[in-house]
N, C-alpha and C positions, 0 to 999 in steps of 0.2 A: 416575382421571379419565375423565369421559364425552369421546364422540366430536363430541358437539355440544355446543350452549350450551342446555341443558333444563335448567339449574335458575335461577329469577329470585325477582331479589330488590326488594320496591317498599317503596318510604319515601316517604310522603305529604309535600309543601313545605311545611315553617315551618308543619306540624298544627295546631296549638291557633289561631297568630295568622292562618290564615288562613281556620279559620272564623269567627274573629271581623271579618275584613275582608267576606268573603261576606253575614256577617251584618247588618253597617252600613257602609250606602253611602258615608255621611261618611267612613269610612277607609281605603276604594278606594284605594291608590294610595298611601296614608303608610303613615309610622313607626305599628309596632305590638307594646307588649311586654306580654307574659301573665304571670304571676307572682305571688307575693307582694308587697304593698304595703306592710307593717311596717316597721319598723326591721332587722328582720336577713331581709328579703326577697331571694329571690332568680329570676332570671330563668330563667324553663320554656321559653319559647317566644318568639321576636325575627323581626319578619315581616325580611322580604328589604333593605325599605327600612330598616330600624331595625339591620339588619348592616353596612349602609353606614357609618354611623357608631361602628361598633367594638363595640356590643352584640352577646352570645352567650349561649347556655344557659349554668345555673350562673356566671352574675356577678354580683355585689351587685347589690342593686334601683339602692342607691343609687348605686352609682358610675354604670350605665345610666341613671340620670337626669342625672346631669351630662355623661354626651355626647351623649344628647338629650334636652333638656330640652321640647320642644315633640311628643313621642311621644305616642303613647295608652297609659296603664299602667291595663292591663285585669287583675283577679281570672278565676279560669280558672271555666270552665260544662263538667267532666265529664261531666253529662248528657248535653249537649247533644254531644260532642265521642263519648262512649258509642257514639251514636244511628247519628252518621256512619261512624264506625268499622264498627258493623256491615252499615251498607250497601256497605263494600267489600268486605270480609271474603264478603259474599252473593256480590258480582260474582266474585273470586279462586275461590269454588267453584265458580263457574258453566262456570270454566276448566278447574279439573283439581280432583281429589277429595283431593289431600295439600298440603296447606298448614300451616307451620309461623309461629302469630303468635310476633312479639315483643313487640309492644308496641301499643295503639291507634291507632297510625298506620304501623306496619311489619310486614313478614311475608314468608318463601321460600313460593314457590311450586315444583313440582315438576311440571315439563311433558311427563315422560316417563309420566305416571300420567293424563294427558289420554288422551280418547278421537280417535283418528285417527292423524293425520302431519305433520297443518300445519306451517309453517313457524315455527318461535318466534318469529321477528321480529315476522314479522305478528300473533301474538298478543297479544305485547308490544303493539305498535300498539292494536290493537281494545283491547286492555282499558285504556288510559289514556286513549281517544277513553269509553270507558264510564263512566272517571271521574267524569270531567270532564263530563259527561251528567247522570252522577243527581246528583253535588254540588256542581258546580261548583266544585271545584277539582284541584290540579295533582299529579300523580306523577312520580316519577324512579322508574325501571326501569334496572335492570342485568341481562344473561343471561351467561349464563357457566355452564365447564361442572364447577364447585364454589361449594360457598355462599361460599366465601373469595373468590374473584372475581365474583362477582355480586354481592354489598354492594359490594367496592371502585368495581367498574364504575356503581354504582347511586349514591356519592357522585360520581364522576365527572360523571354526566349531571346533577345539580343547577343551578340547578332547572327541572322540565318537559321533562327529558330520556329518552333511552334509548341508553344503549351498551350493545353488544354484544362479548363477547371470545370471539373464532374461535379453533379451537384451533391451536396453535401461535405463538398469538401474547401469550400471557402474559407474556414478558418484555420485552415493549414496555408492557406496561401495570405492572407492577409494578416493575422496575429503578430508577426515577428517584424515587420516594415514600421519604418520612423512615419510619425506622424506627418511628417511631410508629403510623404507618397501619396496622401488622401486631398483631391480636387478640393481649392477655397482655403485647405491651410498652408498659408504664408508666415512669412518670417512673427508677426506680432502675433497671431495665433497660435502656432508654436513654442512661444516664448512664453506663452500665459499656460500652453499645457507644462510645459516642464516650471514653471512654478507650481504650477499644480501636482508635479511629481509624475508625469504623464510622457512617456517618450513613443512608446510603440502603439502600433493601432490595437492590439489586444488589451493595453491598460486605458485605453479610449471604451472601448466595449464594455471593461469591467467596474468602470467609473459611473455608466448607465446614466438613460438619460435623462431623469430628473436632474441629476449633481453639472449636468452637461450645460443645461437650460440656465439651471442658477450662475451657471459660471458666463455663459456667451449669450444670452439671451433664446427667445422661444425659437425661431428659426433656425438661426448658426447650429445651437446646442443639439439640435433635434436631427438637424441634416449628419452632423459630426455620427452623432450615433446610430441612426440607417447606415452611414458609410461604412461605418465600423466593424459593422456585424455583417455587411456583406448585399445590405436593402437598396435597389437601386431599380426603379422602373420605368428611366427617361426609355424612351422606344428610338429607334431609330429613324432619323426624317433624312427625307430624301429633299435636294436643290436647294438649301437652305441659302436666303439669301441674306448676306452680313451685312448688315449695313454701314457696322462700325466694328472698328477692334482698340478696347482699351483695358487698361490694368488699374485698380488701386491697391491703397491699404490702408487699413485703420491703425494708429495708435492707442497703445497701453496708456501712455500719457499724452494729454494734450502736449502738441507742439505753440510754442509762444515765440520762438525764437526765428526771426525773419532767414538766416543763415543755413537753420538746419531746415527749413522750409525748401530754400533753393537746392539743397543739396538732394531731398527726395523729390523735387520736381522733376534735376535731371537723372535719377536712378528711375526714376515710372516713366519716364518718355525712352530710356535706352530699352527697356525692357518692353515698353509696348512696339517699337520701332521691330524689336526682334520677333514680335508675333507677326507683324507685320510682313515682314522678310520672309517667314515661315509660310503666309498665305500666298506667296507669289504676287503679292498687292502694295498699291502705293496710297495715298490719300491727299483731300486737298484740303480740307478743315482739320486744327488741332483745336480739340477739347480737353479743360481742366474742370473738375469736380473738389470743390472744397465742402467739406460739412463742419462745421464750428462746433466752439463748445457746447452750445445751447440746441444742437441737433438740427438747426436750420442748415437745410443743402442748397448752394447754388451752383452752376457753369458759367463756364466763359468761355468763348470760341473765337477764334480768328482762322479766314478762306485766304488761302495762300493763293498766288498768281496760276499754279502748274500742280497738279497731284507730287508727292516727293515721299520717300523712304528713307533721308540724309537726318540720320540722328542730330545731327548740330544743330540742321534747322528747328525740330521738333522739340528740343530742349529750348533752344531760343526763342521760340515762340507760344512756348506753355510760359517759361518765366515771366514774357511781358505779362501774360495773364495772371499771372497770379499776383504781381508787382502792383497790379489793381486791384485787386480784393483786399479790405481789412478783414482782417485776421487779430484785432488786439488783444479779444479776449483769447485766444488761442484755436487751435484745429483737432478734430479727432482723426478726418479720413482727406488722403489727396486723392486726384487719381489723374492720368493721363490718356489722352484715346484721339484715335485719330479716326474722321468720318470722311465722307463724299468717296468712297473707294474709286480708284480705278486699277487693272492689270499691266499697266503702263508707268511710266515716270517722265520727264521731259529734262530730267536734268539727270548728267551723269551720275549712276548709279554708283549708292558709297563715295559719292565726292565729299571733300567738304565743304562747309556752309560759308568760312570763311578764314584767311591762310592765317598762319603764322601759329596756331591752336598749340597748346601745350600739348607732353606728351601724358599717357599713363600718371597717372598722380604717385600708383605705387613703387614706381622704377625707381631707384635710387640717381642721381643725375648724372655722375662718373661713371656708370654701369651703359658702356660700350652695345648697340645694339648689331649683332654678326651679320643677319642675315641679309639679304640685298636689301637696298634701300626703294622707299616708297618711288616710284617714278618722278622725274621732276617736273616743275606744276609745268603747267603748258604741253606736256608730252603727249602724243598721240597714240601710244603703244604701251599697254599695260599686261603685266604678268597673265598667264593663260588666255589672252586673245589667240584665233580665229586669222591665219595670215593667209597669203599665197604667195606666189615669186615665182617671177614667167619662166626663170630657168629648175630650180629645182621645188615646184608644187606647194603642196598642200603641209601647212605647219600653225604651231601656235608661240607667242612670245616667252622666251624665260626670261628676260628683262631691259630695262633700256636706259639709258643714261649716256653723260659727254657727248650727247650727239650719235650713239650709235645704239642698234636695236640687235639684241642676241634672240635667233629665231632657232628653234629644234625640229627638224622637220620628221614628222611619221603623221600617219592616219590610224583610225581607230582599229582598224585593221591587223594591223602590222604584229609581230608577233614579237620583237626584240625592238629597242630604242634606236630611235632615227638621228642623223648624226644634227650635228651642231654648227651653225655659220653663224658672222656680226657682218654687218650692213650699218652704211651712214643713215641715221632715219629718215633721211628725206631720198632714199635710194626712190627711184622711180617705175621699179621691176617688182618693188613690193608694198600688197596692200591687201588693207582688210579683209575678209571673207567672213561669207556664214560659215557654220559649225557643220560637219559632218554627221548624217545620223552613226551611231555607233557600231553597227553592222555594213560598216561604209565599205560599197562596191568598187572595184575596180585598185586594190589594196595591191595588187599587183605590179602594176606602173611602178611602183616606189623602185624598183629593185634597178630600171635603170635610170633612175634617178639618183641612188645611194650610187654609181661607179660614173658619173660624171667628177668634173676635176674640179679642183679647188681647195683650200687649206679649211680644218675644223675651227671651230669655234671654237672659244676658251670654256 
């Protein structure tokens, strides 16, 4: 453990949904979800105001529509989310030369590989006033003096925050946090500490780790109890290259049951898919990890035609795998992962895998869903697209159906919401565009564009 707090850790605020709020003034200040719009959609990204109402990453589209049904459910702009990314990623080097990404919106920094003595706070400082400069938007910053307390410290500060953990003071910061906050405890190893009577990471420390080791074996037990107490001396790597992103989980009891088997195949492929989504990455191999009763592990892999990030496919294509592995004496661990990375996809992102898919399993079926409807299949025009239109400029889609596309035209620029027109969608005046960076020049124009003639949109 270092002497000071020189390792930090920054996670960019609700990334995706609030360059889309940056991006359009009309949504300053609302509800904002990023996501799949499909039938078996699910939510990437829930700005702050759209948390308020019980939406979170990885929850049905649909259920997210029924606790806000007057939200913005926006399709995600990687590009454009790429772009920003590496504009911070620039600023973090500018700081110290070992940075370790995780992901297009998060990354350790290592302040002891800076040039001088400065104070880390004050770094912390300047580089979140720097953000917030070139992209106009917000970080949470945690310092601490392991990457284990710097993320925790860095959810802490959420959001547009920074704490800092002084040494010696770790067990004021981690004592009172549910077992879950500590990296490796998942739902089964949670479930086994609170039979053990064990909820908070302070009765994890005070359980110590002989009783630790006995209960989850010599490594699990052992790591549980450095986490515990605050021991954590992974170092910061810089360029780390992933080669694969996958999830598992072990069972309390063996699984014998072919049913509850598919049912966690497709819960560890929604859930790797979203790490996935998280890295800015696609993949073109999906891998399954089965370990049986008797402690024998194998895999099983199938290479898709195209790299894909499309949950449906990834569930569909871990079950054929597993629909071949016996399993009769039963399972202790599944797990899901997808390999051959690329930063690309070749198939509509968030499409589905194939039509007609049920909705949310938990909606009730009479239970009306308010919000606009997903676009219909074949549509070219999906919610927060990227428009132009030779008569009034630069805009992005609010949605399209019966043949016609409602387009809101403002640039990132703009200081107050751009008005609203519908177009037949095969109108010929209007069509796709890149994204605007969000310090978008010439913001000006707009103005005689808004006193040209024509009726609003609905």
């Amino acid at each position: 453990m270092r002497s000071r707090p020189t390792i930090l850790h920054l996670d960019m605020d609700a990334f995706f949904a609030a360059v889309e709020q940056a991006s359009k003034p009309s949504l300053r200040g609302k509800p904002v979800v990023v996501g799949g719009l499909g039938p078996r959609g699910v939510v990437s990204t829930a700005s702050y105001e759209a948390r308020v109402h019980g939406i979170h990453s990885a929850m049905a589209m649909a259920r997210a529509r029924r606790l806000s049904p007057n939200a913005a459910y926006l399709y995600p702009r990687f590009g454009l989310y790429r772009q920003i990314s590496e504009t911070v990623m620039t600023l973090l080097g500018e700081v110290s030369p070992l940075i370790e990404p995780l992901s297009l919106d998060e990354a350790y920094l290592d302040l002891e590989a800076a040039e001088g003595d400065e104070d880390p706070r004050r770094i912390a400082l300047r580089l979140r006033a720097r953000i917030r400069s070139e992209t106009g938007l917000t970080a949470s910053v945690g310092l601490a003096g392991s990457k284990l307390l710097a993320k925790i410290a860095s959810e802490k500060a959420k959001p547009d925050g920074l704490v800092v953990v002084e040494p010696g003071t770790e067990g004021a910061l981690l004592d009172p946090l549910p077992v879950r906050t500590l990296p490796g405890v998942g739902p089964a190893t949670a479930e086994h500490l609170r039979r053990a009577g064990i909820s908070t990471v302070a009765e994890i420390a005070r359980t110590g780790e002989a009783e630790l080791v006995r209960l989850f074996g010599k490594a699990h037990g052992a790591s549980l109890y450095a986490m515990a107490v605050g021991l954590d001396n992974r170092p910061v790597v810089a360029d780390r290259d992933v080669k694969s992103i996958s999830v598992e989980d072990t069972f309390d009891i063996d699984l014998t049951d072919r049913a509850r088997m598919r049912y966690e195949i497709d819960r560890l492929a929604d859930r790797c898919v979203q790490r996935l989504r998280g890295a800015g990455r696609s993949g073109r191999t999906v891998v399954i990890k089965v370990r049986r009763f008797d402690f024998s592990t194998l895999t099983r892999s199938e290479t898709l035609r195209a790299p894909t990030d499309d949950p449906g496919v990834v569930r569909e294509t871990a079950r054929r795998l597993i629909e071949a592995v016996d399993t009769t004496g039963g399972v202790r661990l599944l797990g899901v992962g997808v390999a051959g990375l690329a930063d690309f996809t070749q198939e509509d992102l968030f499409a589905q895998s194939a039509e007609g898919r049920e909705t949310d399993e938990d909606a009730p079926e009479a239970l009306p869903v308010l919000a606009p409807p997903a676009p219909e299949p074949g549509s070219q025009w999906y919610p927060g697209q990227d428009v132009t239109h030779e008569v009034y400029g630069a805009g992005w889609v609010q949605g399209s159906g019966v043949g016609r596309v409602t387009v809101r035209f403002e640039v990132p620029a703009d200081t107050a919401p751009g008005r609203v027109r519908t177009f037949a969608v095969d109108d010929p005046a209007l069509a796709h565009s890149d994204a605007l960076p969000l310090s978008a020049p010439g913001a000006a124009a707009r103005s005689s564009r808004d006193d040209r003639p024509g009726p609003d949109g609905p």
